[in-house]
C-alpha positions as CSV (number, residue, x, y, z in Angstrom):
1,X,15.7,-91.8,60.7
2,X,16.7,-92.3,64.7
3,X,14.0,-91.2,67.1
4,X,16.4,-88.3,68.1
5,X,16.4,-87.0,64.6
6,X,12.6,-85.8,65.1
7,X,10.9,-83.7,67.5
8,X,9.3,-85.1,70.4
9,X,5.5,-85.6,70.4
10,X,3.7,-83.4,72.6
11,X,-0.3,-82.5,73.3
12,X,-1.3,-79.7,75.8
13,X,-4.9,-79.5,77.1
14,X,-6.7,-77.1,79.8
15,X,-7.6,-79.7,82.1
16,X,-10.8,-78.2,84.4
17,X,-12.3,-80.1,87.2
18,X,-15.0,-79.4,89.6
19,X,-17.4,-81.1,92.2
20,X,-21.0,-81.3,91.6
21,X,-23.3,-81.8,94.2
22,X,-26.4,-83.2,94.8
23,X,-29.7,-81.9,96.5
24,X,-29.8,-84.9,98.4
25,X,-27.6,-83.7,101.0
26,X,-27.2,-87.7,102.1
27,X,-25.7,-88.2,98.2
28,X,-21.5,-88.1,98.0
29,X,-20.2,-85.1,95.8
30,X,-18.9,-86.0,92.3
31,X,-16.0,-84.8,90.5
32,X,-16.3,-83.7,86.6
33,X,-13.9,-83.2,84.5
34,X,-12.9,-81.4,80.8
35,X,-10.2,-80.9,78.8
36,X,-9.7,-78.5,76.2
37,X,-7.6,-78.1,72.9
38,X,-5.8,-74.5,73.3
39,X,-5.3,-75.0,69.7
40,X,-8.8,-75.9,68.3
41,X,-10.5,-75.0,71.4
42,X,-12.1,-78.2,71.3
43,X,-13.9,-79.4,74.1
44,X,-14.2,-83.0,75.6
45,X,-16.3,-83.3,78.7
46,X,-15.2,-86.7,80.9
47,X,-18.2,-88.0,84.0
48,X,-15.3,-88.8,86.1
49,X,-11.6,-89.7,86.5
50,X,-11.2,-93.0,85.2
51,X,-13.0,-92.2,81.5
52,X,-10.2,-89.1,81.6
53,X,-7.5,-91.2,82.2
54,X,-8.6,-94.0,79.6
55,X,-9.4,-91.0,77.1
56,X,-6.0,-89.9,77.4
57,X,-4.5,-93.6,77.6
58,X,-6.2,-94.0,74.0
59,X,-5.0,-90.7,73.0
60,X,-1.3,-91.6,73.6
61,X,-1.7,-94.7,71.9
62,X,-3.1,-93.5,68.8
63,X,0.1,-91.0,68.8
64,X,2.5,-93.6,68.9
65,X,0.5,-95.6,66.7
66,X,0.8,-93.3,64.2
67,X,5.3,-92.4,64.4
């Protein structure tokens, strides 16, 4: 079977993100992050953007892992 005969893969998430502040007002802000399954409505909560990205780096290798 050619890799046009099948559909294309595909995963959809609610991405949120927000800034969480300290009450040291000399402390930097930090940004959170979450993504949820509109599906499952599954939630998966990330401390900042690089464990998002590697999360979804993983994620899109264990799809093509498994065509």
């Amino acid at each position: 079977m050619a890799i046009f005969d099948k559909p294309p893969r595909y995963r959809s998430y609610l991405l949120t993100f927000w800034e969480e502040r300290s009450q040291d007002p000399a402390a930097s802000a930090v940004w959170r992050f979450r993504l949820e399954d509109p599906h499952t409505g599954q939630r998966r909560g990330f401390a900042d953007l690089e464990a998002l990205i590697a999360a979804l780096e993983q994620e899109m290798g264990e799809v093509a892992r498994k065509t």
